[in-house]
Structure formats: C-alpha cells, structure tokens
N, C-alpha and C positions, 0 to 999 in steps of 0.2 A: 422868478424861477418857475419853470414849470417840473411839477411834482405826481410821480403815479402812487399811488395809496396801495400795499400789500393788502391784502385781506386782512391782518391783524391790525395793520395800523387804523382802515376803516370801521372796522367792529369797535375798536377800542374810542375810536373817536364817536362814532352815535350810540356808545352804550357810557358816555362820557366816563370811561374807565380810569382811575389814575396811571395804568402802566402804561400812557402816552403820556411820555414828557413833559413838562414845560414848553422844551427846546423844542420839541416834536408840532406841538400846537402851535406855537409860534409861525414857524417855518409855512403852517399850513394856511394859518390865517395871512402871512405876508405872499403867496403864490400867487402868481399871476393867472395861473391854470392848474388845475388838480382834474386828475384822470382816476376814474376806476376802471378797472380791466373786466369785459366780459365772462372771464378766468374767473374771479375774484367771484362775481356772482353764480356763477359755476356751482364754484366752491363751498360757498355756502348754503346753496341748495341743498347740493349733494349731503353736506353734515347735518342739513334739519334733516333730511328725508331717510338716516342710518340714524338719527337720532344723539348726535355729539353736539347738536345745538339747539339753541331754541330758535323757534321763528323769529323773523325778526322784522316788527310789523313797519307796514309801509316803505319798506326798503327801496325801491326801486321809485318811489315818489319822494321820497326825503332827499333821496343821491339828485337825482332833477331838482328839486328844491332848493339844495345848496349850489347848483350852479355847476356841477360837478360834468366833466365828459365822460361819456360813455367811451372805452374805448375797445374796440374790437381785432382778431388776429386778423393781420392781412397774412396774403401770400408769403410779402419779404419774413415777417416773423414765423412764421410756418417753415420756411426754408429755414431762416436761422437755426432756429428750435432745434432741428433734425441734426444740425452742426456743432450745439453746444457740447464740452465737455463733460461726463456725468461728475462735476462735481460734488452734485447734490441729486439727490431721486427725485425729489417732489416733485412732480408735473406741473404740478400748477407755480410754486416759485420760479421755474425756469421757462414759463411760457411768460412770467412777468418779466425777467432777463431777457428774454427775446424782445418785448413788448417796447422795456424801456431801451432796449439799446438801438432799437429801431427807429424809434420814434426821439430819440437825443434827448430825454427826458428823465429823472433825479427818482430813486425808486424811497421809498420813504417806508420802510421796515424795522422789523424788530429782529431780523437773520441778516443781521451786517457782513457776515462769509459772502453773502450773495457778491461782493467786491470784487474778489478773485475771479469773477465773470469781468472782469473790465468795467463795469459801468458804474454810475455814481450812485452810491447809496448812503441814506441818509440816515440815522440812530431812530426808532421810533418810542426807544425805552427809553 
C-alpha cells in the first residue's frame, strides 16, 4: 500500500503519541511507500512560527531517515485543488485530498470526512 501521512498522523507518529492507533501503525510499518506532503511541512512551520507548536527537532532529517517521500504539489493537484468542493475550509487538508487523489495514493488521517472527497482514507485514531 502506498500511504500519504496527514500532518497529525505524522506528528503523532515522531512524537510517538498514543492517539495513533494500533491499526494506524501497523498499516504504516506494512506500506510499501509512505509520503509526506510539502503541505504538511507547510503546516507545521506555520504553527511553530504563530506558536501552536513546539519545534520539532530534526524534522526534515528524521522524515529522510525513515525513508519517507517528500511529496510536492504538482500542476494536476493545483488544478484539482481549485475544483474541490468546500467540504471542509482547511487548505492544507484539502491540498492533501488533492495530493492523494492525484497521486492514487491511501491518505492515513485522523479527519476520516475527508472520504466524502472520494478518495481512500485510512482511521489514524
């Protein structure tokens, strides 16, 4: 399975948080490929830098370290993006809906609505 990591599901996995699953770790140690979205790191920038997070050291050497793809918006998800329905505001969840549905690839969250976009979403709770 290839699997893209929400930004909660990756935090909660390098801050080895219990509010990732069992099921959810499982799933991630059996992937054949595990993507972060340039979004995601985005994202998390953005809340150390307003202060809703703490740093969170070595991130971008850890995500490389685990093997993990860096995954970036192309054109096709850029035009997506612009076509989604506002199901949901978050820009950054729905630039991962654009991401994964692009890319045919299993979004692995803890906002399981994100479904109602069509694409396959995985329980991260």
């Amino acid at each position: 399975m290839k699997l893209l990591l929400d930004t909660n599901a990756l935090l909660w996995l390098l801050n080895d948080d219990s509010r990732l699953a069992p099921a959810a770790r499982q799933i991630i140690k059996d992937s054949q490929e595990i993507a972060v979205s340039e979004v995601s790191l985005w994202e998390i920038s953005i809340k150390i830098s307003i202060g809703k997070l703490q740093s969170v050291p070595e991130l971008l050497d850890t995500i490389h370290d685990l093997g993990f793809r860096r995954l970036s918006l192309s054109n096709e998800c850029l035009r997506l993006y612009e076509s989604l329905p506002l199901l949901h505001r978050d820009p950054f969840d729905r630039m991962l809906v654009a991401q994964a549905s692009v890319e045919g690839i299993s979004l692995l969250t803890s906002d399981t609505f994100l479904k109602d976009y069509g694409i396959n979403v995985i329980s991260a709770g």
